[in-house]
C-alpha positions in Angstrom: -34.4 -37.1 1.5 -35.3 -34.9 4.2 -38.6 -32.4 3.6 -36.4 -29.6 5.5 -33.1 -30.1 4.7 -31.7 -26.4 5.2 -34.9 -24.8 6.4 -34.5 -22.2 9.2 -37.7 -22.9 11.9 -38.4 -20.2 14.6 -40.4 -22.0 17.0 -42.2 -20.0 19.4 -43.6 -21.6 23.3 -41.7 -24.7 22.3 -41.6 -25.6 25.8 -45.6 -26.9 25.6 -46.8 -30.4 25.0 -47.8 -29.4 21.0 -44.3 -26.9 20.1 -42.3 -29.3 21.7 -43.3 -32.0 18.9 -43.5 -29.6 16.2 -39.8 -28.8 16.9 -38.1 -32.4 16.7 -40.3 -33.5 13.7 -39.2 -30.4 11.8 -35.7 -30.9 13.5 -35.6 -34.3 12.1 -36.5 -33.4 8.4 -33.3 -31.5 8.6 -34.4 -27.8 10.0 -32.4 -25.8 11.9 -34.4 -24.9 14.3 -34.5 -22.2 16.9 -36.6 -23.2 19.7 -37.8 -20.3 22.2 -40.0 -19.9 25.5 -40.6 -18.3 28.6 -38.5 -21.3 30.8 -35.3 -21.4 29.7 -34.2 -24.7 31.2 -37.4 -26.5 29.6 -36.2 -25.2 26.0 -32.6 -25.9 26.7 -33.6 -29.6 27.6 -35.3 -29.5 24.3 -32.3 -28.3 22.5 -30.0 -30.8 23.9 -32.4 -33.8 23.3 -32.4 -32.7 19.7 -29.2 -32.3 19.7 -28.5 -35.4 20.8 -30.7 -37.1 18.1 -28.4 -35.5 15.6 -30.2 -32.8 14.8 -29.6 -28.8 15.1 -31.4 -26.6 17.8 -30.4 -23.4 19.8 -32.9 -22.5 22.5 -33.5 -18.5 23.4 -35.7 -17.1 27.0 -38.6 -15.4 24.5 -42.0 -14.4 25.8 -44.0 -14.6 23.0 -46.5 -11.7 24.3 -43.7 -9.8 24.4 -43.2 -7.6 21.2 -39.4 -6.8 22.0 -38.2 -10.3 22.9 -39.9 -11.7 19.5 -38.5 -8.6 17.5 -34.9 -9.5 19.0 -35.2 -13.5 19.2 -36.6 -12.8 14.8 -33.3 -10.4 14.3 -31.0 -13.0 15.8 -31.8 -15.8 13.5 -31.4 -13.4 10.9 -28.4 -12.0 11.6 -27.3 -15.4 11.9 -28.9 -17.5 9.2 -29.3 -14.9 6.7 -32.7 -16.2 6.5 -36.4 -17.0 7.7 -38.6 -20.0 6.8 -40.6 -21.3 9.3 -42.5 -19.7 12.3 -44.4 -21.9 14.4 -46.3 -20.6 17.8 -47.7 -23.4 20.0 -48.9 -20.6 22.5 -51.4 -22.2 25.6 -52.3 -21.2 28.7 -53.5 -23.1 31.8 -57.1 -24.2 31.8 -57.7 -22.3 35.2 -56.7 -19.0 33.9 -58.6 -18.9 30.7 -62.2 -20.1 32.5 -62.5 -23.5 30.9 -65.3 -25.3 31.5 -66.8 -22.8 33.7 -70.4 -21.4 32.4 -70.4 -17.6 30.4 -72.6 -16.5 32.9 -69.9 -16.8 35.6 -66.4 -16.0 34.3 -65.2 -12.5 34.7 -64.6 -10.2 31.8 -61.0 -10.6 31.9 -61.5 -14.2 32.1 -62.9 -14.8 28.9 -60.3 -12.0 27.4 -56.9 -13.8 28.5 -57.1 -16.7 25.5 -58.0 -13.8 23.2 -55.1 -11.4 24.4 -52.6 -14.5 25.0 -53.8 -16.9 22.1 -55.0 -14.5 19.2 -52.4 -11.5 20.5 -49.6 -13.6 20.2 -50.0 -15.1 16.9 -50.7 -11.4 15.6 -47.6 -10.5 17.3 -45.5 -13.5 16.1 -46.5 -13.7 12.8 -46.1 -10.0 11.7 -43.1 -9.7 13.4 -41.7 -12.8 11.1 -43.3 -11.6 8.1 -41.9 -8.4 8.4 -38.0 -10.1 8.6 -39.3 -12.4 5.4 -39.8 -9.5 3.3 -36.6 -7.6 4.4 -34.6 -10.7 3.8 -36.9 -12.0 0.7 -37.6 -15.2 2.3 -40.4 -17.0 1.1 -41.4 -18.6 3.8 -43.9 -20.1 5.6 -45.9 -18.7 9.0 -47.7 -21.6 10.5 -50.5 -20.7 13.1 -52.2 -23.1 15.7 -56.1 -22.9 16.7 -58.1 -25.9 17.8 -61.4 -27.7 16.6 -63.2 -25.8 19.3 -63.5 -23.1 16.3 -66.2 -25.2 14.6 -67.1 -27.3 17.3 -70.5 -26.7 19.1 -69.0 -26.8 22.7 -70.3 -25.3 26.1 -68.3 -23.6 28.8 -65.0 -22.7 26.5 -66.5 -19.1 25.4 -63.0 -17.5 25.2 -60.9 -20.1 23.7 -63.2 -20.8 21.6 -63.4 -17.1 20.4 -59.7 -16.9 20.0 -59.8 -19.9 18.0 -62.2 -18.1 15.2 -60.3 -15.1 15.7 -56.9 -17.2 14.9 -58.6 -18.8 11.3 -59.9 -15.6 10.6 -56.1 -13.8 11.1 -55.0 -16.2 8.9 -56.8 -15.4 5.7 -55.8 -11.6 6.0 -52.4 -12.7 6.5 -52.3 -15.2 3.8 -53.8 -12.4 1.9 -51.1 -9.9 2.7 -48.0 -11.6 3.4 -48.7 -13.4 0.4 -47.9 -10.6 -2.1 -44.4 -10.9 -0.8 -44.5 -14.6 -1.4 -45.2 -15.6 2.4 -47.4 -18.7 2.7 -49.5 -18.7 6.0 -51.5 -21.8 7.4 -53.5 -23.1 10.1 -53.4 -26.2 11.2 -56.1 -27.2 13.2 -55.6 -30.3 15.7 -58.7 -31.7 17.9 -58.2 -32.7 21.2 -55.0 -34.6 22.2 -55.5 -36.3 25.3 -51.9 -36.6 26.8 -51.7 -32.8 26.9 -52.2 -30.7 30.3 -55.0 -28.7 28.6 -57.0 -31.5 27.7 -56.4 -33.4 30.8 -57.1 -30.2 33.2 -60.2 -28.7 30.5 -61.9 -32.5 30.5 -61.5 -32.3 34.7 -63.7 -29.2 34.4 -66.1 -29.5 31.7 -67.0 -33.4 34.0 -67.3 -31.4 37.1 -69.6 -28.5 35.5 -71.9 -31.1 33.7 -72.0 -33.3 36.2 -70.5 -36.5 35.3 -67.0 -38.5 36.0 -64.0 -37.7 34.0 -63.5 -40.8 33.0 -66.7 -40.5 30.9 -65.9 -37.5 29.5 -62.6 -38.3 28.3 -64.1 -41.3 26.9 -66.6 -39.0 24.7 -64.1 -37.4 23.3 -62.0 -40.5 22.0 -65.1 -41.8 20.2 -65.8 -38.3 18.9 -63.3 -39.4 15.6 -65.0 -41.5 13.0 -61.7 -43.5 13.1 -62.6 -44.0 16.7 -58.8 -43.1 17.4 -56.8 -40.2 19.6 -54.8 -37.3 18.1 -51.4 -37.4 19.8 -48.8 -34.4 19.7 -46.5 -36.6 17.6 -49.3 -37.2 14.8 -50.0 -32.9 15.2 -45.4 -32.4 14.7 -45.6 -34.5 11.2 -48.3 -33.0 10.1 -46.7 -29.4 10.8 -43.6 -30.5 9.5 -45.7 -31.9 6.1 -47.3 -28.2 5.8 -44.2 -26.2 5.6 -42.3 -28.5 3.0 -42.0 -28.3 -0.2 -44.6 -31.0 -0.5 -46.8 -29.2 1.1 -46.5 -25.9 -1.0 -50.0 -26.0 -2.4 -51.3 -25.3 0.5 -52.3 -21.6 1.5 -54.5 -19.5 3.7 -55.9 -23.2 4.6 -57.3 -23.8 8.2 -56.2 -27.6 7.9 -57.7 -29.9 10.0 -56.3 -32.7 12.0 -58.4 -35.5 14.1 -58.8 -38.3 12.2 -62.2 -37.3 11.1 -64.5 -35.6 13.4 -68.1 -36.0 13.2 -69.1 -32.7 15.0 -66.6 -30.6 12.9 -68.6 -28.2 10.9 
């Protein structure tokens, strides 16, 4: 039996490494799922490999730091499904434009702002947008937000994202706290480092060169940073998403769940 047999996913920046998981495991436990993001062709490939697995997608052009396009891409589904159970954002930006691995005392103001206006601002924008159709439409649903281990981590040189990522756990208990009188669960799930991604490749390329050592060591760090001495991969992050917004996983609520095999510097 399928965990989301009938379940109707909006999936928001499914066209990065960690969305683009989340939507074909949730696709494959039987949600229709609606992927979205700011290349079309990249989420229309998505569709069609879905598709071709047997499984349902549509893709939609959203910005999801755009108010409107999530309002109308939100209203679509629906108008069309009757229904809203499952909002994921996978929102990133480049390493480059967010001042990773560069020192506080050196990034510009607006440097260390853009994870907090693009990471944090989007999931307040995606979230309260889909609660708000969830209550019109009664759907008790389930909002899914994204932050990373750097939250609780004790990491130099990542002073924005790092930032956004408290500010993301800390949305997530008000919303859990709200939306929840309406019978909205909301959850974060919290993946460490997954080395395959562009992030991690291009943020590990800094934090070396800043420091002072090869990449290859640094990369190397952070695989032996589990206690299972093993490497989160985007595929271990989708089935874990797809666990929290089953049935099976109803339990669970305002939770910042964590996921990385165990990580010794995790407070």
């Amino acid at each position: 039996m399928m965990k989301l047999q009938n379940k109707v996913a909006a999936i928001f920046a499914a066209n990065g490494a960690i969305a683009r998981e989340v939507a074909i495991e949730m696709a494959k436990e039987g949600a229709i799922v609606y992927v979205s993001g700011r290349n079309l062709s990249e989420v229309e490939s998505l569709s069609a490999e879905i598709i071709a697995n047997g499984d349902f997608a549509k893709p939609f052009q959203v910005d999801a730091t755009n108010e409107n396009e999530i309002e109308n891409f939100i209203k679509q589904i629906v108008e069309e499904e009757g229904k809203l159970d499952i909002v994921f954002n996978g929102i990133g930006i480049r390493a480059k434009d967010g001042g990773y691995g560069q020192p506080s005392t050196q990034i510009p103001f607006e440097t260390f702002m853009k994870p907090i206006q693009v990471h944090l601002g989007s999931q307040f924008l995606t979230s309260r947008i889909s609660a708000k159709h969830m209550q019109q439409t009664e759907s008790k649903g389930t909002i899914l937000l994204l932050t990373a281990s750097l939250s609780r981590l004790k990491s130099p040189f990542m002073s924005g994202i790092t930032a956004a990522c408290a500010g993301i756990e800390g949305l997530t208990r008000t919303f859990a706290t709200e939306f929840g009188m309406s019978g909205i669960k909301v959850i974060c799930i919290n993946p460490t480092a997954m080395p395959e991604t562009r992030t991690i490749i291009e943020t590990t390329i800094e934090n070396a060169k800043t420091i002072g050592i090869p990449a290859e060591v640094m990369a190397e760090q952070m695989t032996n940073g589990g206690l299972l001495k093993k490497s989160l991969t985007t595929k271990d992050t989708g089935k874990v998403a797809a666990f929290l917004v089953s049935d099976a996983g109803a339990a669970l609520n305002s939770h910042i769940v964590d996921v990385d095999f165990g990580t010794a510097s995790v407070i």
